[in-house]
N, CA, C and O of each residue as an XYZ file, in Angstrom:
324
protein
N     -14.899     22.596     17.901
C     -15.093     21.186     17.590
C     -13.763     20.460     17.470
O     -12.724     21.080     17.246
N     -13.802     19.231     17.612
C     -12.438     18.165     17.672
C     -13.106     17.577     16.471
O     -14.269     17.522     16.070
N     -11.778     17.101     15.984
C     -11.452     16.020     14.825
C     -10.958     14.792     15.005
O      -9.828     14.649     15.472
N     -11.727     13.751     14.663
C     -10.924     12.780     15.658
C     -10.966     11.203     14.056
O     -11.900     10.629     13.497
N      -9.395     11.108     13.916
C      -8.934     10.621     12.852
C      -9.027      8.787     13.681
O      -9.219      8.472     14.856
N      -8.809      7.998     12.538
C      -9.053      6.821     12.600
C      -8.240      5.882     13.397
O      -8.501      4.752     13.810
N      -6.757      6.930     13.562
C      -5.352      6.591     14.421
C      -5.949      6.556     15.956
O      -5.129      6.280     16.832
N      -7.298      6.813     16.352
C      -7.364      7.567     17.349
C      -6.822      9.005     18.244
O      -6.836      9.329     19.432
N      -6.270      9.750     16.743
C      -5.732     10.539     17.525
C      -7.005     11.795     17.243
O      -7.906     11.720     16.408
N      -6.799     12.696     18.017
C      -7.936     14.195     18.012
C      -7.052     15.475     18.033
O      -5.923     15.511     18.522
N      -7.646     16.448     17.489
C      -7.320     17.569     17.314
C      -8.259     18.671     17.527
O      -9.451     18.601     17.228
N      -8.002     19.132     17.765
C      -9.177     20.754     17.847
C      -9.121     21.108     16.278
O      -8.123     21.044     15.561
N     -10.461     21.507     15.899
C     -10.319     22.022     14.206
C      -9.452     23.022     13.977
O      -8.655     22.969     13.040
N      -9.530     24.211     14.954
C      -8.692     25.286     14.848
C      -7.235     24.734     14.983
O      -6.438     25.539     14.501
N      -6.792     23.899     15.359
C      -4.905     23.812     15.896
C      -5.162     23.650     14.106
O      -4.787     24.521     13.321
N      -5.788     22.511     13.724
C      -5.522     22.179     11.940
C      -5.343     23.006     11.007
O      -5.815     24.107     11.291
N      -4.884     22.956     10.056
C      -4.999     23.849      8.703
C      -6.432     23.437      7.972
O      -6.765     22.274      8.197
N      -7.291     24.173      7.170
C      -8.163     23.841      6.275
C      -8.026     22.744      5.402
O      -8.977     21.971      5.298
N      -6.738     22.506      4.598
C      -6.818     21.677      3.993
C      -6.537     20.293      4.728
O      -6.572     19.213      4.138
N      -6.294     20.424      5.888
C      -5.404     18.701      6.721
C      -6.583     18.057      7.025
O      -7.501     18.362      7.788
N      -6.291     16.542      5.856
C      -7.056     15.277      6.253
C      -6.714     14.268      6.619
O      -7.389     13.246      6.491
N      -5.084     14.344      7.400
C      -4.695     13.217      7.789
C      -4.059     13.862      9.292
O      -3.770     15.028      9.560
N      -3.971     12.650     10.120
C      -3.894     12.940     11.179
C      -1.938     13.499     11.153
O      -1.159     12.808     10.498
N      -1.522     14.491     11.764
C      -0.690     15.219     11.686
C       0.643     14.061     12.631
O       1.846     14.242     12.820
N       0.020     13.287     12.903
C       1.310     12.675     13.678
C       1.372     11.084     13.367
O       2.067     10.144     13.752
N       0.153     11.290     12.364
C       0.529      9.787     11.744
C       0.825     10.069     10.221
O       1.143      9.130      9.492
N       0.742     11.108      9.828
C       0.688     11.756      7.822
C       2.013     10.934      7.791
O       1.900      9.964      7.043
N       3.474     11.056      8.500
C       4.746     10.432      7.551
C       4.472      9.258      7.373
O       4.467      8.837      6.216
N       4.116      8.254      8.632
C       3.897      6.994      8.377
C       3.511      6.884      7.417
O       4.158      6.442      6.468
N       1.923      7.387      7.365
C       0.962      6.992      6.327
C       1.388      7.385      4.680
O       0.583      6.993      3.835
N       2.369      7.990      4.286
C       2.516      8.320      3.303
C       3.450      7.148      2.810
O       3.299      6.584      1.726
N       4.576      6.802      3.864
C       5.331      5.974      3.727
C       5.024      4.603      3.324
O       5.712      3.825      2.663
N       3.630      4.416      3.948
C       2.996      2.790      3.423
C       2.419      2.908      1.977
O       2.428      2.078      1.067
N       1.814      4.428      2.034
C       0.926      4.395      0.667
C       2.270      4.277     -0.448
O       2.213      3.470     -1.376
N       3.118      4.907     -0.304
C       4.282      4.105     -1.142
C       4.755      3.060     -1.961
O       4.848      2.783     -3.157
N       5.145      2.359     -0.314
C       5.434      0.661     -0.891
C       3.802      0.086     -1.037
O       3.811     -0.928     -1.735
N       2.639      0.390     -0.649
C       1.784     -0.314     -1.520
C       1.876      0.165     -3.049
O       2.030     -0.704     -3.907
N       1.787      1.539     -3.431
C       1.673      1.324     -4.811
C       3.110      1.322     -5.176
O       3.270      2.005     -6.188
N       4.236      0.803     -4.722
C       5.370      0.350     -5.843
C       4.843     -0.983     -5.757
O       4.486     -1.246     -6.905
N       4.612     -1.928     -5.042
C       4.182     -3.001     -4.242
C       2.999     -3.545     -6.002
O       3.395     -4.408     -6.787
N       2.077     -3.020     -6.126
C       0.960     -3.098     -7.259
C       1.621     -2.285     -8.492
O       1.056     -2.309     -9.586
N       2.674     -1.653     -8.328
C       3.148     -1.504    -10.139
C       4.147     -2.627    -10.186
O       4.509     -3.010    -11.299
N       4.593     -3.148     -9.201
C       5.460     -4.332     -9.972
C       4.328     -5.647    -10.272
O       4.598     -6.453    -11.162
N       3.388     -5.750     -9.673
C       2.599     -7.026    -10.153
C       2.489     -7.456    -11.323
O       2.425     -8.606    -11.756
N       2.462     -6.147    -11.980
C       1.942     -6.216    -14.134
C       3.186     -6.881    -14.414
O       3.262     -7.518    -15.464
N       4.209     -6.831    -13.610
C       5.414     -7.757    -14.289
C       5.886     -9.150    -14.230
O       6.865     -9.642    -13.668
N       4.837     -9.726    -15.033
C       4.613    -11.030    -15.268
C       6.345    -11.657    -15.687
O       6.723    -12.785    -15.372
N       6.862    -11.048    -16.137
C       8.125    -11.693    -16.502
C       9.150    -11.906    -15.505
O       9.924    -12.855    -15.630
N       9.234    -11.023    -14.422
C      10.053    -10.866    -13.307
C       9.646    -12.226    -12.550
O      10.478    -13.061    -12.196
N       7.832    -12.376    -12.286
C       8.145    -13.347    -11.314
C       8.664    -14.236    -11.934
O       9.527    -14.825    -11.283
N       8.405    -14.823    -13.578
C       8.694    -16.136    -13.892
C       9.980    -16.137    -13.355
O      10.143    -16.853    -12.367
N      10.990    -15.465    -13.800
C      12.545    -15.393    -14.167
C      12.782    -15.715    -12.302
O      13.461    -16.731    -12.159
N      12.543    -15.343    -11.512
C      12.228    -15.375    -10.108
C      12.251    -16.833     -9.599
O      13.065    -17.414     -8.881
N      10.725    -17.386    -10.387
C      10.640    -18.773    -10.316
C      11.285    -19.586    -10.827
O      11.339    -20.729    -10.372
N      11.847    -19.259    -11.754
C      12.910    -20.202    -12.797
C      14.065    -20.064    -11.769
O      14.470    -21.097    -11.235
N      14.738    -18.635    -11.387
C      16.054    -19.184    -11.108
C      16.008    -19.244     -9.542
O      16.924    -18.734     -8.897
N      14.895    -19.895     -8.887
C      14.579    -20.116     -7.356
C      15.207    -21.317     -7.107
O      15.277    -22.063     -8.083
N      15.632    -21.671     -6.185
C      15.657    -22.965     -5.392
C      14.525    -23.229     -5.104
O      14.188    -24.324     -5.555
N      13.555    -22.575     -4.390
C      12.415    -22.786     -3.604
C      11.592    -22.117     -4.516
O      11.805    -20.909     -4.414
N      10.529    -22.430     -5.578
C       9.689    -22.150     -6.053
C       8.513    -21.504     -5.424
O       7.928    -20.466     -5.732
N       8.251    -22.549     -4.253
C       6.904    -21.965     -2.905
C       6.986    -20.438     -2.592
O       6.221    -19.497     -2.803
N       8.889    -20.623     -1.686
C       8.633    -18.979     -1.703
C       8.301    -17.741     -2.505
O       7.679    -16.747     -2.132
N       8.918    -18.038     -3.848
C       8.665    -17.339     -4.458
C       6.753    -16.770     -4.396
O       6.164    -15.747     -4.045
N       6.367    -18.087     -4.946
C       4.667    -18.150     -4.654
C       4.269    -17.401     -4.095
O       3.606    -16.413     -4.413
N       4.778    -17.929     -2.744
C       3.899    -17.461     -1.132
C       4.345    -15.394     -1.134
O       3.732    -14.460     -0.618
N       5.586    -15.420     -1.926
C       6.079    -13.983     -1.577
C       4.737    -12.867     -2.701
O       4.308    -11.714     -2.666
N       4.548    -14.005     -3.498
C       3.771    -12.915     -4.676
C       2.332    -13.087     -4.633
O       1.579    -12.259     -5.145
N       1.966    -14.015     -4.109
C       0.855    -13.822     -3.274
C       0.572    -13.486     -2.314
O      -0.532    -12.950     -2.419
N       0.982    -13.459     -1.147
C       0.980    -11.992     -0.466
C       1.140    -10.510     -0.799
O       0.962     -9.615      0.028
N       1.464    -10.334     -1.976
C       1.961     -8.923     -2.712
C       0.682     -8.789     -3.334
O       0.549     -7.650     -3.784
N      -0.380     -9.575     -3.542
C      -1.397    -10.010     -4.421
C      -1.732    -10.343     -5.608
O      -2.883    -10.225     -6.029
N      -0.858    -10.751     -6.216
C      -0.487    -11.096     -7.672
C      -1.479    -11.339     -8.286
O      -1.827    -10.829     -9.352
N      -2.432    -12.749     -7.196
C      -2.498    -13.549     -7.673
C      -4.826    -12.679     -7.688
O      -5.881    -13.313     -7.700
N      -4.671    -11.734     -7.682
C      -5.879    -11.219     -7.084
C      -6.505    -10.464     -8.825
O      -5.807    -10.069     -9.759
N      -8.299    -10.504     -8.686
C      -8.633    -10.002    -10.420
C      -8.030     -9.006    -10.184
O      -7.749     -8.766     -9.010
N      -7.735     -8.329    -10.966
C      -7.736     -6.761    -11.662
C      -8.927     -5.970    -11.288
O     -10.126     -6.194    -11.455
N      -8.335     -5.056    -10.775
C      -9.862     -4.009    -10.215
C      -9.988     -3.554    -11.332
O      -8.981     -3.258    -11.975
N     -11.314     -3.371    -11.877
C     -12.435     -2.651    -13.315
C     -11.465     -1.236    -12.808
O     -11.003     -0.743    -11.779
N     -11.523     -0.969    -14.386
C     -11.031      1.001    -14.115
C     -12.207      1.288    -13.751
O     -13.136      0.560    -13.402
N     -12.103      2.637    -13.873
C     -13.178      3.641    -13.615
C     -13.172      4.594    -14.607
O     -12.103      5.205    -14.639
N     -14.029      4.965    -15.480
C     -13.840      6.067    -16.443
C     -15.491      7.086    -15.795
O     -15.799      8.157    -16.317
């Protein structure tokens, strides 16, 4: 049987190891984004950074536009217990 990951890429099950759930030639990338997303969402809680950001901006907008795209501005996902 083939394995065929979301990258479009495929593999034969056997070339894989048992435990591999990411596609083997996209895993660095993909680790690399999962990264800067979660440094990306631990700086959000830092409400003080953006002010200080916005305070000592020329351009207030960018600032905005930069931390809303980061999603600042998005609810809080419910935990999960």
């Amino acid at each position: 049987p083939a394995l065929h990951f979301m990258c479009m890429h495929s593999f034969h099950a056997r070339c894989l190891g048992d435990q591999e759930r990411d596609c083997p030639k996209c895993a660095a990338e993909n680790r690399t984004v999962l990264e800067i997303k979660r440094s990306l969402e631990s700086s959000l809680s830092d409400h003080d950074k953006f002010f200080q950001q916005l305070e000592n901006s020329d351009d207030g907008f960018s600032v905005v536009a930069d931390y809303f795209g980061r999603g600042i501005f998005l609810s809080p996902k419910p935990r999960e217990e």
